[in-house]
N, C-alpha and C positions, 0 to 999 in steps of 0.2 A: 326525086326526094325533096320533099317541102323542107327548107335553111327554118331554124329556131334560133332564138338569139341566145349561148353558152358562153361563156368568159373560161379561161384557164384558171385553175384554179392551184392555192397556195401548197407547198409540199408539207406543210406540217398536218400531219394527220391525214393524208391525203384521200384516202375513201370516204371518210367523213364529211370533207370540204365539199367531192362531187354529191353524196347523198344532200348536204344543204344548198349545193347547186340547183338542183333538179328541183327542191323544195320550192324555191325562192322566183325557180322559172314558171312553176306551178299559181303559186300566190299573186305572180304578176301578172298572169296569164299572158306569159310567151307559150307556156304550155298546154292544155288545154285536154280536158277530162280524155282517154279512147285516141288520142293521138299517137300515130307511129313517126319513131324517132329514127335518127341516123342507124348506121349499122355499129359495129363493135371500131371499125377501122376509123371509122368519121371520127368516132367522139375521142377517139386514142387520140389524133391529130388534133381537136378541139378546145380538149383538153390539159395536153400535153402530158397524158398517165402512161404507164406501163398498160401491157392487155392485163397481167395478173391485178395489178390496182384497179384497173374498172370492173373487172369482172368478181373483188372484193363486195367492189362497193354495189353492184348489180345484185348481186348474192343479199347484201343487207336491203337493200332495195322492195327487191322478194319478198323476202320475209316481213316487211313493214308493212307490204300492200300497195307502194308505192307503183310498180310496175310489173310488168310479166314479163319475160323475156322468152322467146322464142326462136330456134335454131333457124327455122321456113317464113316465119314472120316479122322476126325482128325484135324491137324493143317498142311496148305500149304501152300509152300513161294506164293508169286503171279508174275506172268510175266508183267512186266509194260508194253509191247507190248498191252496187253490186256485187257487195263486202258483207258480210254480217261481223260487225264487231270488230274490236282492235286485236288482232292475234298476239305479237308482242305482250301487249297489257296483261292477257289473262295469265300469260306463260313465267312474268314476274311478280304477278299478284300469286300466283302460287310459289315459285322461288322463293319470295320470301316468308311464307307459310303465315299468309291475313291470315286472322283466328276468325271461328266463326260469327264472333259478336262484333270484331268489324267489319265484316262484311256483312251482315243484316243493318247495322247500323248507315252504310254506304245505300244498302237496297228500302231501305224508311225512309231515309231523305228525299233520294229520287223516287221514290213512289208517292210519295208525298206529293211533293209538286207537281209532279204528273198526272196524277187525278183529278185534279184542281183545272191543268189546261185540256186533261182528255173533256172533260163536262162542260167547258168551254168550247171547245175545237173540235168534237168528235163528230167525222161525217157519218151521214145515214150509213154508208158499208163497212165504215170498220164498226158502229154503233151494231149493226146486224150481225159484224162477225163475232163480236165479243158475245150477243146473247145468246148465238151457237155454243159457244166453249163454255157458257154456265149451261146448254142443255148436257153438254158431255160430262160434264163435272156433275150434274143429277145423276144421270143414267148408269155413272161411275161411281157412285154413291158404296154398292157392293160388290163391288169389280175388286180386282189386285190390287194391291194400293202405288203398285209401279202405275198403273191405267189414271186413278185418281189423283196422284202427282203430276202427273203430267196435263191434265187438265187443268189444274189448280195452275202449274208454269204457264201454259197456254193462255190462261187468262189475266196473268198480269202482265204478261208481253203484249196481249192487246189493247192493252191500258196505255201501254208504253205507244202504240200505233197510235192510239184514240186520240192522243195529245198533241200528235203531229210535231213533236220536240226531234229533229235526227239526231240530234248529239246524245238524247237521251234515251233515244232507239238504242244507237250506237254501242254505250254505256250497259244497259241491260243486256243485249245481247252477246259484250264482253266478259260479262260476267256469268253470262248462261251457264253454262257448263257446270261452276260449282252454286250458281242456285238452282240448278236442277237438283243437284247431290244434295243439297240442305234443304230443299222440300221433300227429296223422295225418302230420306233417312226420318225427318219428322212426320211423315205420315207413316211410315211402316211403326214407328213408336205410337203411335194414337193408338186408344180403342175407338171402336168402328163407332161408339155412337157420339165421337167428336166429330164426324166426320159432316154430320145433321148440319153442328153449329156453323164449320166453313162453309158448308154451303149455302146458310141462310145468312152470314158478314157478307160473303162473294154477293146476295143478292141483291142487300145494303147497298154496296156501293153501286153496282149496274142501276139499280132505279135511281139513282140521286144523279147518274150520270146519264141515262135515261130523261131527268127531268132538269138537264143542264144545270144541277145547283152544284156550284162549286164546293159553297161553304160543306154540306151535308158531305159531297162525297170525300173531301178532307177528313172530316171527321171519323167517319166511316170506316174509312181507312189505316185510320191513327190507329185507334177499335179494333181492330180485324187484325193488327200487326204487334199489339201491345202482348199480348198472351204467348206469341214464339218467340218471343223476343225473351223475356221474361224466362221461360224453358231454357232456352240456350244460354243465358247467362249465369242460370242456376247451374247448367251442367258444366260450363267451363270453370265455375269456381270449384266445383264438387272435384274436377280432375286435376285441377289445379294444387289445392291441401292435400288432394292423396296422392301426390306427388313428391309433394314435400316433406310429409309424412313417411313417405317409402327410403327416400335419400337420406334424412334423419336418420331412420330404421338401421341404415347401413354402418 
């Protein structure tokens, strides 16, 4: 077994301490992405923990994405390459119930600038894969509108590729899950013949990124997101006074 360099760590908080241990081993690169580590026995001695305290902080560990732990294989770093997303993050961005205008407001920003370096940085394959997901979003035109949402998500996660940002990969596909649920709930509210106009914004911006202009596919995009925007914040005020309205009532 390949020796890493670990330090004991302090008793206060003590799970905590080994999670920013393994962090900091990480950063340094004592540790290094796909690495298998000591067993359970090693790092009790290394560290100076109880088994329930490591296997605390292993457990959080887990869940961060930090490592895998295995009964046959032991304990390995994990490759964030091969993560989709911050799990933690999504799990408290809902705990604390984001409304939906912060969260579009969080997905304009980073789409924002993402389009900007997708038109910039986009290679020929992911440029190809994106004009795929605008044929699917044609051909989904009069499909189920579950078929035509997920087209419409499809193609801004490849915007998010196009850009070649990971943090910004990272960032949308942490949030997937309820901007899936916030396109598929505004498409099933559309009439079918809005459906024309997304597909011809969605075109907007493929040719401006198509023809590497930044500025246009900024623009574009501003355009294409100003109008749901607008919708969801009419509806949250709408349910917001009859709200307040009803509590009144009481």
């Amino acid at each position: 077994m390949e020796n890493y360099a670990l330090s004991p760590v302090e008793t206060r908080k003590i799970y905590l301490s080994i999670v920013e241990e393994f962090i900091n081993c990480i950063v340094d690169g004592r540790f290094e992405y796909g690495s298998r580590l000591y067993n359970e026995a090693e790092l009790m001695k290394i560290l100076n923990v109880s088994r329930a305290t490591l296997r605390e902080a292993l457990r959080v560990m887990e869940f961060m994405g930090i490592v895998t732990v295995s009964p046959r294989k032991g304990i390995r770093i994990n490759d964030p390459a091969q993560t989709n997303g911050y799990l933690p993050l999504v799990y408290m961005l809902m705990f604390e119930k984001i409304s939906s205008v912060e969260l579009f407001e969080i997905r304009r920003a980073l789409q924002y600038e993402m389009v900007s370096s997708a038109a910039d940085r986009r290679s020929e394959e992911n440029l190809k894969r994106l004009q795929e997901i605008h044929e699917d979003l044609i051909q989904a035109e009069y499909a189920d509108y579950t078929q035509f949402a997920k087209a419409d998500y499809d193609f801004h996660m490849q915007i998010a590729h196009c850009s070649e940002n990971r943090l910004g990969i990272k960032l949308m596909q942490t949030m997937g899950l309820m901007l899936q649920e916030q396109l598929t709930e505004g498409v099933r509210n559309y009439p079918q013949e809005k459906r024309a106009l997304i597909i011809q914004s969605h075109a907007a911006i493929l040719h401006a990124i198509e023809r590497q202009d930044q500025h246009e596919a900024k623009r574009c995009m501003l355009e294409h997101l100003e109008r749901p925007y607008q919708t969801i914040r009419q509806a949250e005020a709408s349910y917001y006074f009859a709200n307040r309205q009803r509590i009144s009532n009481l």
